[in-house]
N, C-alpha and C positions, 0 to 999 in steps of 0.2 A: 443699378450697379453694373460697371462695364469692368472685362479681364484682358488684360494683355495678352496676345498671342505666346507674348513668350513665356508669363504663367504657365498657360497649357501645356509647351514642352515642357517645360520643368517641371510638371506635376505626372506627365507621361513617361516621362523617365524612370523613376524611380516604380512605377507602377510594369512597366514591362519585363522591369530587372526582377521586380519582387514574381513575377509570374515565369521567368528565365528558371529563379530559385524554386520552382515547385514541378518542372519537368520533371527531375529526377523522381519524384516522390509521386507523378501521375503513373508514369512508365510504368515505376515498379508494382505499383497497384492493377493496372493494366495487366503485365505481365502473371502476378497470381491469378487472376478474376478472368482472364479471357482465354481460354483454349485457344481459338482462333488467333486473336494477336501473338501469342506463344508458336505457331504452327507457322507463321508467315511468316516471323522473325527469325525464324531459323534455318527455312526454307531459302529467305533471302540473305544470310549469312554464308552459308555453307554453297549457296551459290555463287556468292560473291568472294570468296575466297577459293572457290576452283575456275570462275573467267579469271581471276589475279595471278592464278597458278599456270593457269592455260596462255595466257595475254604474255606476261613476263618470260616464260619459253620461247615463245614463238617472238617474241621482241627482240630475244639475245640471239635467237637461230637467225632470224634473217638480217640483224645488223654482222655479225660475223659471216656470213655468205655475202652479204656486201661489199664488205671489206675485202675479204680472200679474192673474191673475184677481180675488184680494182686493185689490189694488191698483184695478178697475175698481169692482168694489162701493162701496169705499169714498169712491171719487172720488165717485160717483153717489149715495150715499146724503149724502154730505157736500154736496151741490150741493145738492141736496133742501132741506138743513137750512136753509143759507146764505140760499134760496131765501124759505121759508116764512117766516123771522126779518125778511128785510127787506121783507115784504109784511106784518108787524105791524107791523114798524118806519113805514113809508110811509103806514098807516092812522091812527097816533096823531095829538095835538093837541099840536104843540109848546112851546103854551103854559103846558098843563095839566102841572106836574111831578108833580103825583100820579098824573095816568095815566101818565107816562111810564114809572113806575116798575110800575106793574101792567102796562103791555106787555111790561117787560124780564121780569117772573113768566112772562107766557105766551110767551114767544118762546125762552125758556130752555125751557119743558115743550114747544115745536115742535120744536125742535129735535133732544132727547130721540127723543123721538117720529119723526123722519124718519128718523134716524141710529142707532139703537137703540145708543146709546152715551151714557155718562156719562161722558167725562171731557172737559170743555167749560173753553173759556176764550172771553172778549170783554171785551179790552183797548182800553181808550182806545188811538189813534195819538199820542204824542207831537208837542203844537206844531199840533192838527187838534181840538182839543179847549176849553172853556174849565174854568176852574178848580174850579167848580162840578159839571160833567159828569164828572169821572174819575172818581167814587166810584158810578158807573153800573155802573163793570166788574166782574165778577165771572169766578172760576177757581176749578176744582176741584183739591184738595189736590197734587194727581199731575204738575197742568200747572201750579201755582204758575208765576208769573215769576220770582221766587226759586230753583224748584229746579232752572232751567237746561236740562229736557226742550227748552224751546220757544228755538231758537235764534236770535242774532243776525241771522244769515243770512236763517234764513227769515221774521221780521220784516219786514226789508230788504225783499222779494221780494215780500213780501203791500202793504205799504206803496207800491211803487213801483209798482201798479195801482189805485188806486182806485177805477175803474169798477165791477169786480168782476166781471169779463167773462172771470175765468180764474182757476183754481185752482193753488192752490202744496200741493206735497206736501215729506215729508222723514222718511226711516228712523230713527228712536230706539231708546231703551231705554226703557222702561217700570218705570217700581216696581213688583215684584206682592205681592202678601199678606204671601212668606216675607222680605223683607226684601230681597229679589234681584232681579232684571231679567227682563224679557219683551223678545221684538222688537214695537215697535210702527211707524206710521205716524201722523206727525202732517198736517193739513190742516189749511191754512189759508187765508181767504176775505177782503174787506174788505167790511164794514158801514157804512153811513150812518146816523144816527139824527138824525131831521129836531129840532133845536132844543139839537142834543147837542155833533155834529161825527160825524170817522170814530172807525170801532172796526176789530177785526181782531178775526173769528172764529176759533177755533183747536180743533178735533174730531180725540180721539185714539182710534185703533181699537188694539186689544191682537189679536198675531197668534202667541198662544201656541195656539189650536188647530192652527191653520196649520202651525205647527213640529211640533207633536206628529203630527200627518200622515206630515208629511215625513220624521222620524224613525223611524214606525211603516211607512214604505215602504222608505227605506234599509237599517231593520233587514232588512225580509223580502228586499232584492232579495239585501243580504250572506250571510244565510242560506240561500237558494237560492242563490246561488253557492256557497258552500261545499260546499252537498250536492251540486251538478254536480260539484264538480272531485273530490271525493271517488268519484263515483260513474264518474267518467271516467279515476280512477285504478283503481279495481278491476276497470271493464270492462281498460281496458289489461291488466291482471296475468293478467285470463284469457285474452286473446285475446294475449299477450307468451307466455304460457306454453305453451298449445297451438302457437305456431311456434317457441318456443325449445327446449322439451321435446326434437324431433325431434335437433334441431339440438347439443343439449348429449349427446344418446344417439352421433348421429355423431362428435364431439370424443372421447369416452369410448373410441368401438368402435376408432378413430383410434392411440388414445395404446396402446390396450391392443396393437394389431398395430404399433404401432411397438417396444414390448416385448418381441416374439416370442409373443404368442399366438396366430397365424395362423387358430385355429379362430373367433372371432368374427365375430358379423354383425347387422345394423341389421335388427332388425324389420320386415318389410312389411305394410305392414294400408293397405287404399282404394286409389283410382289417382288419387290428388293427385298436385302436385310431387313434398312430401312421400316419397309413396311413391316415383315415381320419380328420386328420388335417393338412397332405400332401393337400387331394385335395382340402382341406377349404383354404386354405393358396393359392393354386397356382390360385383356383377359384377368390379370392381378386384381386389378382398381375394382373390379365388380366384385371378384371375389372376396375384397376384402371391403370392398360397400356393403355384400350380400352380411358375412359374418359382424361386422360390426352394427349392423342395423339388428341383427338378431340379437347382438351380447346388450344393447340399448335396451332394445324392447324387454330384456329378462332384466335389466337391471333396474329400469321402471317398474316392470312387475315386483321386483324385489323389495325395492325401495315403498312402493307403496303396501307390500303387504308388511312389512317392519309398521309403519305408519297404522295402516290400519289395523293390525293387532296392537297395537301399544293404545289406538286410541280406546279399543273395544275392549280392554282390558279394565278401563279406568274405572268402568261404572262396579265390576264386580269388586275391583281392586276398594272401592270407595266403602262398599258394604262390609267387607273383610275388614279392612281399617278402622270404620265404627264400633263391626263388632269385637275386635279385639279391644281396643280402647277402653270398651265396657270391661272386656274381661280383664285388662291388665288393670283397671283401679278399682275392680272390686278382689287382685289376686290374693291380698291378705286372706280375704274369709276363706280360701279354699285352703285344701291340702297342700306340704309342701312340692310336692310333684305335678300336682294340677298348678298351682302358682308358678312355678318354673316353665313350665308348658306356656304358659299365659303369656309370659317377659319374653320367650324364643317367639313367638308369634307375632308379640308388638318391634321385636327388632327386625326379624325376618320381614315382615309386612313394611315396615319404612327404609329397609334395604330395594324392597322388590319398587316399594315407589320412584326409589332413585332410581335404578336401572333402566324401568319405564321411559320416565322425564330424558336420561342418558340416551337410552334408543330412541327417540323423537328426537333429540337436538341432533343424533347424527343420521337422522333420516332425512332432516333439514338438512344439512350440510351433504349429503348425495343429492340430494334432487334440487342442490344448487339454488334454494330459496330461502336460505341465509341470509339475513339483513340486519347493517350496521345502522347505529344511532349514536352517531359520534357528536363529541360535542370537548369543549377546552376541558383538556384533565389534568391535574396534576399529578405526577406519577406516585410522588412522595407520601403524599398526604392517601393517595389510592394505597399504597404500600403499607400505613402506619396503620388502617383500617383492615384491612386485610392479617396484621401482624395482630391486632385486637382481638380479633374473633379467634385467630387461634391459639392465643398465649396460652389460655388452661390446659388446651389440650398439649403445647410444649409442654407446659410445667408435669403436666403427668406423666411426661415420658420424662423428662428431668432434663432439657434441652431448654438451652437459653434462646432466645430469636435477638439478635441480635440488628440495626440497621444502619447502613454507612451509605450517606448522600452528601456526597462533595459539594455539591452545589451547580448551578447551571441553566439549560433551558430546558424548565421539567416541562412545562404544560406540553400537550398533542391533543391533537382530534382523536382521540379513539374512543370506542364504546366500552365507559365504564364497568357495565356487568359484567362484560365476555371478561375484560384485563383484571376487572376483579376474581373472578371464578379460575383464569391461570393463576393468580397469586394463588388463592386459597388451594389449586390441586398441586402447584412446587411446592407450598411449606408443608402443606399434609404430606406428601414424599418425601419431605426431608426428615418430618417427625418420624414418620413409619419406618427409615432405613437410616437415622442419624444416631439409631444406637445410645442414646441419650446427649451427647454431646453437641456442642453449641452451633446455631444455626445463624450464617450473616447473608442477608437482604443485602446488594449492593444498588444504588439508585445513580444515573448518571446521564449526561445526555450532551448534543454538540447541536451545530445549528440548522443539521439535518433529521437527525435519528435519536432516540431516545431508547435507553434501554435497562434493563433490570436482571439482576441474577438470584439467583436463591444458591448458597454454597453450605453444603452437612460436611461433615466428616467422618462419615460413617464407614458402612463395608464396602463401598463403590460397585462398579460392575467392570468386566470384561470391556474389551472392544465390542466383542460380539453381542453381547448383551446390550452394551449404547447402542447396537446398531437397529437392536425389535424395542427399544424403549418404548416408540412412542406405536406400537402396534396395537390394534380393538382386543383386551381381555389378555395381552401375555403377562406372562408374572416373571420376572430373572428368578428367583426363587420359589417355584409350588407349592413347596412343602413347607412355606414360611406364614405364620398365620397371620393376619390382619387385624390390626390394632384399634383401623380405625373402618373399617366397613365397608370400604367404596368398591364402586362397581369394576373397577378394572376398564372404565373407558375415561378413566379422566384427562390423563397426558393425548391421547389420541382427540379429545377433545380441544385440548386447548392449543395443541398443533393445527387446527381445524380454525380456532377460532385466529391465533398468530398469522397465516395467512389468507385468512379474509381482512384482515390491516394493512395488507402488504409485506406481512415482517417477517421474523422470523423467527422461531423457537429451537434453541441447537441446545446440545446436553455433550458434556466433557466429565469422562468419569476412567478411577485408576483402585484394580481392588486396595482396600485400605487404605487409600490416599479419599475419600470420598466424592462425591461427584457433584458438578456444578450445571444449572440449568441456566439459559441466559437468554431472554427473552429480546427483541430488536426491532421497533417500530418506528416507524415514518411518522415525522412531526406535523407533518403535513397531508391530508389524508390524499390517496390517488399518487402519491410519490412513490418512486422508488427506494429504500433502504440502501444508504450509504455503507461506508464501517463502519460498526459496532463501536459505541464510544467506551464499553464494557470488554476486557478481554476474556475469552471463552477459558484457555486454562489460564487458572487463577493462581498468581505469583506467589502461591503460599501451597501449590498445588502438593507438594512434599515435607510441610512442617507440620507442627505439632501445633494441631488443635485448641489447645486451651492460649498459648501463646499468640497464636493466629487473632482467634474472640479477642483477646484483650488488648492489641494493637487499638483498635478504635473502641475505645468503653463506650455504653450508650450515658447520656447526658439527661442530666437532671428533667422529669419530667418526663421522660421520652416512653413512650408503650409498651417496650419491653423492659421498664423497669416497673411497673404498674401492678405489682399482683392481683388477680383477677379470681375468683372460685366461680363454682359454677362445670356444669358440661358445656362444652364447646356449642355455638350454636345450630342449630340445626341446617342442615345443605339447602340453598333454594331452589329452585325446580332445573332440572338440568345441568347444575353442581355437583362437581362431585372433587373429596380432595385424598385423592386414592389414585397409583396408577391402574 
């Protein structure tokens, strides 16, 4: 397959234009992100608008001292002329018109001659003349009366002196060679011719060298200027770069120990600033290499002694547990105080196992050996099981569970147990703090993220209170007793387990408006969590409860319409549904 050349432009056209349109949008990125291009730009700005400042002065000074000056020659050479003509004129025989007329030869070649200029006029004055004398006058092509060079004005001006005791000037245009204009200066003087009347001399100087000067200055001051600012940008670039260099090496060494590579360090070389903020800078890094290698190594030790007491606990935990077991099913035979003693032992004893199993899943999760077993889940159907296990224990508190799944793309890769064991510790929250009132499950999902709510409408909490929700063992309330038993590390666990998913676990709560939990996972495991396809506060955040529940009634069949008897079932190891 062959392409036409002129394919290729046409296909380079619109690709240069497209890349014309994304200068503006490099620049500006450029301009945040680079000190250095920030320092040169402005350097070459502010320098380029004082040569502009400087150039344009000195532009307008030496073409007006050009001027003034050919303006004095010209005055002076034109006096001269003016001079010489009426001292031939003054010499003549008025009587004699044949001389008159060979004066006006030689007074014309004076003239010439004082003024080293040919473009001469000496016009009758209008009404100062008699009939016979106008045809005295004589003009060169250029200053014709016709062609309008020589103005009414300045006429005016020369007329309204006749003594001749003072010169009149005026800036023109000139005809030159190519059909075009020159600047000129025309001067004009007033004449007597004894037997004639008055004239008015008119001597035009052409001030195209004069221009071409001043053009040939402008050029060079513009051209040195350019090469200053040019050269005042380069110097910047290298004297920008010798101080930024240091400086973009510390940003670098900076970002890399915020990374965890604590082994880096800024080069020292001289004993500049430079340098000593080399060795301020690498003085830091150790220190806080040093402390943070120490708070590691204690936090290891800590982490494994959590670890190894919880393991070393198990086997006595294990005899304790049998032998309560014995004692709590043989507690009828005994007295009623020895029996009660018996029942506090077997609850105490399967509390302290929870807490055990609790402290090991979060000794896993400190020492970062946490591991997912994800597999396709349906959230819903995760949600109606999880709603199963703890119906009895709503119905005991007298709390409906309520579940609303619009519909969507519920499956994700996540690991069942953990998403199960967050359900089971938000609906045990909501049991424990929903005050008996109705509790709704929201299920929902988009084609990124998948997500679930749990919403009570109970006593809610504080801002402040949302804010230790999910802290190891805080309670919003102390002095509130526990209903349902848990260790008080359950939401700290399941925030634990939310992002080992990638997701996220957020809590929106308003006193007596009750609070909502909303859970937010990636459908895909290793992704990042888009938006929330679930909103955090919930559009019923300030109604009333029972009208809230009953907007979506649950439907025939569904598990919280199921009544269930029985105790709730027992937590599985590392469960807990208690904050």
């Amino acid at each position: 397959m062959t392409s036409s050349p002129g394919a290729g432009r046409a296909s380079l056209g619109p690709t240069i234009a497209r890349n014309w349109r994304t200068w503006p949008r490099e620049v500006a990125r450029a301009w945040r992100r680079s000190l250095q291009f920030r320092t040169i730009v402005i350097t070459v700005v502010l320098s380029a608008i004082a040569v502009v400042a400087t150039g344009t002065y000195m532009s307008i000074s030496i073409g007006n001292d050009l001027f003034q000056s050919r303006l004095q020659q010209v005055l002076v050479e034109s006096k001269n002329a003016a001079t010489s003509a009426q001292t031939i004129f003054d010499s003549s025989d008025p009587t004699n018109g044949a001389s008159t007329i060979s004066l006006l030869s030689s007074a014309k070649s004076a003239i010439i001659a004082s003024s080293s200029s040919r473009l001469i006029a000496l016009l009758a004055t209008p009404g100062s003349t008699t009939g016979s004398s106008t045809v005295l006058g004589f003009a060169s092509p250029e200053l014709a009366p016709s062609g309008g060079v020589i103005s009414d004005q300045l006429r005016a001006e020369v007329v309204s002196n006749p003594d001749g005791v003072q010169q009149y000037w005026q800036s023109v245009s000139l005809p030159d060679d190519q059909g075009g204009t020159a600047p000129g200066i025309i001067v004009g003087s007033p004449l007597t011719i004894p037997g004639a009347g008055s004239f008015e001399l008119y001597i035009g100087y052409n001030l195209s060298e004069a221009q071409q000067t001043l053009v040939f200055v402008q050029q060079t001051l513009w051209l040195g200027g350019l090469a200053l600012v040019l050269l005042i940008g380069l110097v910047s670039w290298v004297i920008v770069r010798l101080v930024v260099q240091p400086i973009r090496m510390a940003a670098e060494t900076s970002e890399k120990l915020a990374a965890g590579q604590l082994e880096v360090r800024i080069p020292e070389r001289g004993e500049d600033v430079i340098s000593t903020l080399a060795r301020s800078f690498n003085g830091m890094a150790d220190s806080m290499q040093s402390q943070i290698t120490q708070l590691a190594e204690l936090s290891l030790v800590q982490q494994r002694f959590v670890s190894d007491v919880s393991h070393e606990l198990r086997t006595p935990l294990t005899t304790i547990r049998l032998a309560g077991d014995v004692l709590y099913d043989q507690r009828e035979t005994f007295p009623p105080a020895t029996g009660r003693t018996a029942e506090l032992l077997h609850t105490q004893t399967e509390r302290f196992e929870l807490l055990l199993g609790d402290l090991l899943e979060i000794s896993r999760f400190d020492a970062g050996s946490a591991q997912l077993d994800t597999e396709p889940t349906n959230l819903v159907r995760l949600a109606e099981d999880a709603i199963d296990q703890m119906q009895s224990l709503a119905e005991q508190s007298g709390s409906d569970l309520r579940l609303v799944a619009p519909g969507g793309y519920f499956e994700a890769e996540v690991d069942g147990r953990r998403i199960r064991r967050i359900v089971r510790n938000l609906l045990g929250n909501a049991i424990e703090h929903g005050e008996g009132k109705p509790i709704v499950v929201s299920v929902d999902s988009d084609e990124r993220s998948v997500a679930l709510s749990v919403r009570d409408y109970g006593i809610g909490m504080s801002e402040t209170d949302a804010e230790r929700v999910f802290d190891r063992f805080w309670r919003a309330d102390p002095s509130r007793k526990r209903t349902i038993g848990g260790t008080g590390l359950g939401l700290a666990i399941s925030l634990e387990d939310a992002a080992l998913h990638s997701g996220a676990l957020e809590v929106w709560s308003r006193p007596g408006a009750g609070s909502c939990f909303r859970l937010t996972l990636p459908r895909v495991r290793g992704r990042m969590v888009g938006a929330s396809p679930l909103p955090l506060e919930p559009q019923d955040a300030y109604g009333e409860a029972p009208a809230v529940a009953e907007l979506r009634p649950p439907h025939a069949g569904h598990p919280a319409q199921r009544p269930e008897t029985g105790a709730a079932p027992a937590a599985q190891e590392g469960e807990s549904a208690d904050v």
